[in-house]
C-alpha positions as CSV (number, residue, x, y, z in Angstrom):
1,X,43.3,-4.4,19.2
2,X,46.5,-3.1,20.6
3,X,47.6,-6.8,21.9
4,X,47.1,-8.6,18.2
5,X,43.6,-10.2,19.3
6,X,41.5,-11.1,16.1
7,X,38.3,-9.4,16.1
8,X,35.6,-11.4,14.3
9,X,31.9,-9.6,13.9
10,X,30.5,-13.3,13.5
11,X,29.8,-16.3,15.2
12,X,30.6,-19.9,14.6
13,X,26.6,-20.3,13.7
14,X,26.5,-17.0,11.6
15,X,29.6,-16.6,9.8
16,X,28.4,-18.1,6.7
17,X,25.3,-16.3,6.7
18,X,24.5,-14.1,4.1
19,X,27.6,-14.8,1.9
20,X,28.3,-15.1,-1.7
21,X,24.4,-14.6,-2.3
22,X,23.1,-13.9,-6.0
23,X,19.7,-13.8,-6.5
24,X,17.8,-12.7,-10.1
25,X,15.5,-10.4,-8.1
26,X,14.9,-8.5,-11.1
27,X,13.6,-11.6,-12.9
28,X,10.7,-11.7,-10.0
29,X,9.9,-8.3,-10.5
30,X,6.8,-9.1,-12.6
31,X,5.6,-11.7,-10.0
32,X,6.1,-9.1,-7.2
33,X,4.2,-6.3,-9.5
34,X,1.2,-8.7,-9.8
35,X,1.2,-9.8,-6.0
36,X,1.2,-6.0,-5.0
37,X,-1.2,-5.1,-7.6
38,X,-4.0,-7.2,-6.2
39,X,-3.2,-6.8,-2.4
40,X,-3.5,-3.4,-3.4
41,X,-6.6,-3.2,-5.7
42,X,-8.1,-5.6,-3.0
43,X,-7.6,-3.0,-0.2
44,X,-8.7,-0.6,-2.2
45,X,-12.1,-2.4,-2.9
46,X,-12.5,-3.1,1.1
47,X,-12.1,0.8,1.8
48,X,-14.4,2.0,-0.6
49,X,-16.7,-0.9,0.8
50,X,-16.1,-1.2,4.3
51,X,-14.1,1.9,5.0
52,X,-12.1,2.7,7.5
53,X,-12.7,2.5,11.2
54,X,-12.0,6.0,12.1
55,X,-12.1,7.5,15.6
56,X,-12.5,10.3,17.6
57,X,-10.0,12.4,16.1
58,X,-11.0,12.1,12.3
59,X,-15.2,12.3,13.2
60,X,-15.6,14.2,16.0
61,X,-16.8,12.8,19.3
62,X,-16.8,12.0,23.3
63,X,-14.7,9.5,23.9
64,X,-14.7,7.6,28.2
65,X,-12.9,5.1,29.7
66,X,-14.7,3.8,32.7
67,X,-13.9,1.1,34.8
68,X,-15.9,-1.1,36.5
69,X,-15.8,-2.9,39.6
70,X,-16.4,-6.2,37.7
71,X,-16.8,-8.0,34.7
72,X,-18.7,-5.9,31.9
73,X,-20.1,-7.4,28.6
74,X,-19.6,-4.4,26.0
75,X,-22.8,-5.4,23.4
76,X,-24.8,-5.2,26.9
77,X,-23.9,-2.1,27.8
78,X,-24.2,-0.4,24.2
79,X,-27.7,-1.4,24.2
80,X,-28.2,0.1,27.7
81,X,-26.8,3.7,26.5
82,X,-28.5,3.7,23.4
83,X,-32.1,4.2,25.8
84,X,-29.9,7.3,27.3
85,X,-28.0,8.7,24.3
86,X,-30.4,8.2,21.4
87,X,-28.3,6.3,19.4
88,X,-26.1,3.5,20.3
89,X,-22.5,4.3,21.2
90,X,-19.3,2.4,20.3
91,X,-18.5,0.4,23.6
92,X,-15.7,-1.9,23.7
93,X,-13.4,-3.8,26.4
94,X,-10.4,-1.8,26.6
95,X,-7.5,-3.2,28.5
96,X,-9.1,-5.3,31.6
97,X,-12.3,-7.2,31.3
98,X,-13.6,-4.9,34.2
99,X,-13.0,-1.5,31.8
100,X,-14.9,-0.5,28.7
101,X,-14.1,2.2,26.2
102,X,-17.2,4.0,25.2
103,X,-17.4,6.5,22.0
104,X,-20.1,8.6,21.7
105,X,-21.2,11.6,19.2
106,X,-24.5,12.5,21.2
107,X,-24.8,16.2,21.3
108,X,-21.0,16.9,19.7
109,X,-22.1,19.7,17.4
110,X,-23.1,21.4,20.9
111,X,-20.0,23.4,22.7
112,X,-19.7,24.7,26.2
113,X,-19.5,23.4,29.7
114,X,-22.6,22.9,30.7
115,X,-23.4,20.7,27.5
116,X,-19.9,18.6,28.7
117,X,-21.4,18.2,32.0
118,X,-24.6,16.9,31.0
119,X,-23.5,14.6,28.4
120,X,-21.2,13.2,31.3
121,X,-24.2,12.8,33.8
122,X,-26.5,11.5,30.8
123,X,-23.4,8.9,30.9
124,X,-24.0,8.5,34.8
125,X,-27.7,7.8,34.6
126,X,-27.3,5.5,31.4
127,X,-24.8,3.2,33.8
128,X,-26.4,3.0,37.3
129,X,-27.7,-0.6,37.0
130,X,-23.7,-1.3,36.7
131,X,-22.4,0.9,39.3
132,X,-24.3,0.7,42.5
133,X,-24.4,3.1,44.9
134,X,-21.3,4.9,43.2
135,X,-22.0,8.8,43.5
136,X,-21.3,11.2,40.3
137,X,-19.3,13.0,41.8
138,X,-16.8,9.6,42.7
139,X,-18.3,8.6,38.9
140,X,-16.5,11.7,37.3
141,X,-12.7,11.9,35.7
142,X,-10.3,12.0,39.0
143,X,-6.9,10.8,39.6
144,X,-7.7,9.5,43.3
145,X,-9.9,6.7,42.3
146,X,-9.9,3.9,44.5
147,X,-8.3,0.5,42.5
148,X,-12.0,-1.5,42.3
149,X,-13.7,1.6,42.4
150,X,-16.3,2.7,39.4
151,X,-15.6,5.8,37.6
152,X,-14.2,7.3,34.3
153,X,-10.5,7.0,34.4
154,X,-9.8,9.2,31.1
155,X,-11.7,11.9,29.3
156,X,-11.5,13.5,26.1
157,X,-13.7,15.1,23.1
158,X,-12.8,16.3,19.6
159,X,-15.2,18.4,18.0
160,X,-16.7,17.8,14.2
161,X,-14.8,20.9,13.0
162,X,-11.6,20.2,14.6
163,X,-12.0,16.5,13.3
164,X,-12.0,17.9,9.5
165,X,-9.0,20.3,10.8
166,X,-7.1,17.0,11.7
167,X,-8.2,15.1,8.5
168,X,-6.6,18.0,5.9
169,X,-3.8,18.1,8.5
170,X,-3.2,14.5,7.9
171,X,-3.5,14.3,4.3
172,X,-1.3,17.0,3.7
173,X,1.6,15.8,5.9
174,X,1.2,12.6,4.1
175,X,1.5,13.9,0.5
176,X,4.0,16.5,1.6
177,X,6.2,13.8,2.7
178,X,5.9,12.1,-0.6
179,X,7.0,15.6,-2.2
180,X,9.7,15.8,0.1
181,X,11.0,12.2,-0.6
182,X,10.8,12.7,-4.2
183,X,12.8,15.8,-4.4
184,X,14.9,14.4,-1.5
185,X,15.9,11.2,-3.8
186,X,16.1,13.7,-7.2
187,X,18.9,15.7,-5.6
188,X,21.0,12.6,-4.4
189,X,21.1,10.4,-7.3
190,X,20.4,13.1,-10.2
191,X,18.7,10.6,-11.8
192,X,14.2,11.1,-11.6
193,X,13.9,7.1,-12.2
194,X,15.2,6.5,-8.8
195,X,12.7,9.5,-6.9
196,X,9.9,7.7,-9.1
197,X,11.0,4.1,-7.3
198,X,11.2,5.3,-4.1
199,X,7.8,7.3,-4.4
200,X,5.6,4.2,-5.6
201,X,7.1,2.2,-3.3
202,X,6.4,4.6,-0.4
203,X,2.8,5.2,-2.0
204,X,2.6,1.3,-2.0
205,X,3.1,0.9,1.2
206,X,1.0,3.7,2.8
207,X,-1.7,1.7,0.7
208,X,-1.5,-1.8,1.8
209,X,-1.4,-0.8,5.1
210,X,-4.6,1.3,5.1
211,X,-6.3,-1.9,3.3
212,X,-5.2,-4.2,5.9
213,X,-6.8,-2.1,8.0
214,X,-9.8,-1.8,6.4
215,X,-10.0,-5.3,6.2
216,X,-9.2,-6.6,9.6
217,X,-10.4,-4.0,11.5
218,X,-14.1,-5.8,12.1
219,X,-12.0,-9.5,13.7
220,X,-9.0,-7.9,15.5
221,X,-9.6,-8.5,19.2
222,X,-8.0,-5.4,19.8
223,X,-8.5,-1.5,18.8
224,X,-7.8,-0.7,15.0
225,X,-9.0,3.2,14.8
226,X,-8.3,5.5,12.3
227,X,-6.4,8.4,14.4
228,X,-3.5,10.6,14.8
229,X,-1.3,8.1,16.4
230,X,-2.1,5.8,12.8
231,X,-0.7,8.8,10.7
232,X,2.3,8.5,13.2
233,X,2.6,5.7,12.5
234,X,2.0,5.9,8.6
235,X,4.6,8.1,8.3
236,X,7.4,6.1,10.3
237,X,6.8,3.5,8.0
238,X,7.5,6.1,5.1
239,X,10.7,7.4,7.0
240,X,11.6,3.7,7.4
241,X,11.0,2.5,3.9
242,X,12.7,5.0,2.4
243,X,15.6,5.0,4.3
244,X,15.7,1.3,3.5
245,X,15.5,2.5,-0.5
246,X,18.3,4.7,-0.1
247,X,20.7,2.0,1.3
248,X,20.0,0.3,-1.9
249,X,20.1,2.7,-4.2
250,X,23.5,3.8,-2.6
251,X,24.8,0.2,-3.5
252,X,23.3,0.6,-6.9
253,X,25.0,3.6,-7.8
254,X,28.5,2.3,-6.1
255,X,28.4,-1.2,-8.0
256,X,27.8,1.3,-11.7
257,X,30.6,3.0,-10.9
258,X,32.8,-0.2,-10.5
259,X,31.7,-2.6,-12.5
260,X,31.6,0.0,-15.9
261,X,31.0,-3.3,-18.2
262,X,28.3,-5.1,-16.4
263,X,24.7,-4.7,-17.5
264,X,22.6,-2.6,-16.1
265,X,20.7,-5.8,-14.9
266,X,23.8,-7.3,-13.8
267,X,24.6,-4.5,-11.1
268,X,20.9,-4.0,-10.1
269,X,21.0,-8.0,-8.7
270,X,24.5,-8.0,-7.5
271,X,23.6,-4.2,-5.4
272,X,20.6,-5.8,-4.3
273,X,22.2,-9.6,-3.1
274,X,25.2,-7.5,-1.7
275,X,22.5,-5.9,0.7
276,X,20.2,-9.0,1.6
277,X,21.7,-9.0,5.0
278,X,22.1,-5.9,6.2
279,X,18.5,-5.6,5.0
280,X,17.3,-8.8,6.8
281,X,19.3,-8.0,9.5
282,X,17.8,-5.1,10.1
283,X,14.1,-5.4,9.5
284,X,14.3,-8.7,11.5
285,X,15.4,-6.6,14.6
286,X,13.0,-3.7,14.4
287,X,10.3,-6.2,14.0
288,X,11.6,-7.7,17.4
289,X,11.4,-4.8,19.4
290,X,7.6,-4.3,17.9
291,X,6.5,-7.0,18.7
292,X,7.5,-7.4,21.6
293,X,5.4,-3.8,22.8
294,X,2.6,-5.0,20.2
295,X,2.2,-8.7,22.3
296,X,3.5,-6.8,26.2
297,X,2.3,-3.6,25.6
298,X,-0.8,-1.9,26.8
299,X,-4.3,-2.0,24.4
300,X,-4.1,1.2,24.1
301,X,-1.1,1.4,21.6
302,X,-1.8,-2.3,19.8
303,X,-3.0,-0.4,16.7
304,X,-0.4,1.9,16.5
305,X,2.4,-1.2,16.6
306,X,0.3,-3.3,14.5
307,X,0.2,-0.5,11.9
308,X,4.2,-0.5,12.2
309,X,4.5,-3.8,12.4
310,X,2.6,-4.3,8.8
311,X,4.4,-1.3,7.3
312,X,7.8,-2.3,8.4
313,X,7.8,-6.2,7.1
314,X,5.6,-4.2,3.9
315,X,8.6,-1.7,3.6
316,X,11.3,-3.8,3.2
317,X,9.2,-6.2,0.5
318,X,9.1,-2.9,-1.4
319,X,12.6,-2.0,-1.0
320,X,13.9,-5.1,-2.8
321,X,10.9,-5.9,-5.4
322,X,8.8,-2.2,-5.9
323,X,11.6,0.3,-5.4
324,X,14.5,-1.5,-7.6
325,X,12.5,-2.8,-10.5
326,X,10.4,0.3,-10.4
327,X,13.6,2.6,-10.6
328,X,15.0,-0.4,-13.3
329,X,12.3,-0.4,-15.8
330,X,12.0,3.8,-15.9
331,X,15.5,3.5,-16.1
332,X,15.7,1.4,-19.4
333,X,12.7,3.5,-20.9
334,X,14.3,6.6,-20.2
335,X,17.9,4.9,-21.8
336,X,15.4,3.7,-25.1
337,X,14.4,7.4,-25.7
338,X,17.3,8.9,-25.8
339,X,18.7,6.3,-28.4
């Protein structure tokens, strides 16, 4: 700076990008309400149909990870246990073809120890014809495993009542957090038009991504649960979608206060244009980054990213066509009753 150099933030390629834009968004708002409307309705249909896949930590259960010292067909091996555990656990591949995943609520409303042990060495005896000569005491949860050794390589059980613990917990934080955003928005713009916008389009978004998951969750190859890494990741999405809102509602309430003879309408699309590609910019590189661990990443957090990954691109859909015309059309009802 100090020896006159001129400082562009843009390349040959980009410099044009984004410029003089002026889209009508508010004339698409109806479109938009209808395409949200049935993604939504149509979630909501699969969740009170198909529900939702939910695991250990929202019903209650004995969740292993064993591995294998070769390749392991999980339908097999479910029909095996079921002859040990009475009813036929929830066995999948889980990382490797060689390690399974296998889910469990045999004898959960039972506490203590000795129960633990026995449920572990009912697991044992249920998987002998896949793991040799393998003793139980090499077969239980141990940190000194050999690398093609059999064994369980991660442990951990949630009981029923702890499960409904964790289910109020959830809902709470995740209609506290819409409190919290609506009086958040209230007492920065003054104006309740502009909570109600950001709420429905949080509430929108929380929505179509549980329906995706209820409707995807049977064909994904990988884990889609229901847990407390998915209420993580629910509420990111809200922290992100909001704080995409508020940029545009900040640029709403600037362009009102300049351009004093526009309509209402007028300043709404010009706020909204005026941050296309900051918005872009920005969604564009998060989504990057998430996929990146979502396709890289271990199997074990593939739900949690997908979830992100959904509520993300979702979130800044609703940021330009929920949020706005949401906040636009309570705006001009609340305008018509006071004339």
């Amino acid at each position: 700076m100090n020896k006159g150099v001129n400082l562009t933030f843009n390349t040959k390629i980009s410099e044009g990008w984004f410029q003089n834009i002026s889209v009508e968004f508010l004339k698409k708002r109806k479109i938009a309400y209808v395409i949200s409307g049935a993604i939504i309705v149509f979630g909501i249909i699969s969740i009170g149909t198909l529900g939702l896949k939910q695991g250990v930590d929202f019903k209650g259960g004995r969740s292993f990870t064993v591995r294998f010292d070769k390749t392991m067909n999980a339908t097999e091996v479910a029909a095996t246990l079921k002859n040990v555990f009475e009813t036929a656990p929830e066995v999948k591949t889980y990382g490797t073809d060689n390690q399974l995943k296998i889910t469990t609520v045999y004898r959960i409303e039972e506490t203590g120890q000795e129960v633990d042990e026995e449920v572990q060495a009912t697991l044992y005896n249920g998987l002998k014809p896949y793991i040799g000569d393998t003793s139980y005491e090499d077969f239980k949860p141990g940190f000194e495993k050999a690398p093609n050794s059999n064994g369980i390589m991660s442990y951990r059980k949630v009981d029923p009542t702890i499960a409904d613990d964790i289910k109020t917990s959830a809902l709470y934080a995740v209609f506290g957090s819409l409190l919290i955003v609506f009086l958040y928005i209230l007492l920065r713009f003054r104006k309740v038009s502009f909570s109600i916008g950001a709420v429905v389009a949080v509430f929108h978004d929380v929505l179509i991504v549980l329906g995706v998951f209820s409707i995807f969750y049977k064909v994904m190859p990988f884990d889609m649960e229901i847990g407390q890494s998915f209420i993580a990741a629910i509420l990111t999405v809200v922290g992100y979608s909001l704080n995409d809102t508020v940029v545009i509602f900040d640029r709403i309430r600037e362009f009102a206060g300049i351009h004093t003879g526009w309509k209402y309408k007028d300043v709404v699309d010009s706020a909204l244009s005026s941050t296309l590609g900051r918005t872009i910019n920005t969604s564009l590189t998060t989504l990057l980054v998430m996929l990146a661990i979502f396709l890289f990443g271990g199997d074990s957090i593939k739900g949690f990213m997908f979830a992100l990954i959904v509520g993300v691109a979702v979130g800044t859909y609703s940021s330009l066509f929920v949020a706005t015309p949401i906040m636009y059309d309570t705006t001009k009802k609340s305008v018509k009753g006071k004339k």
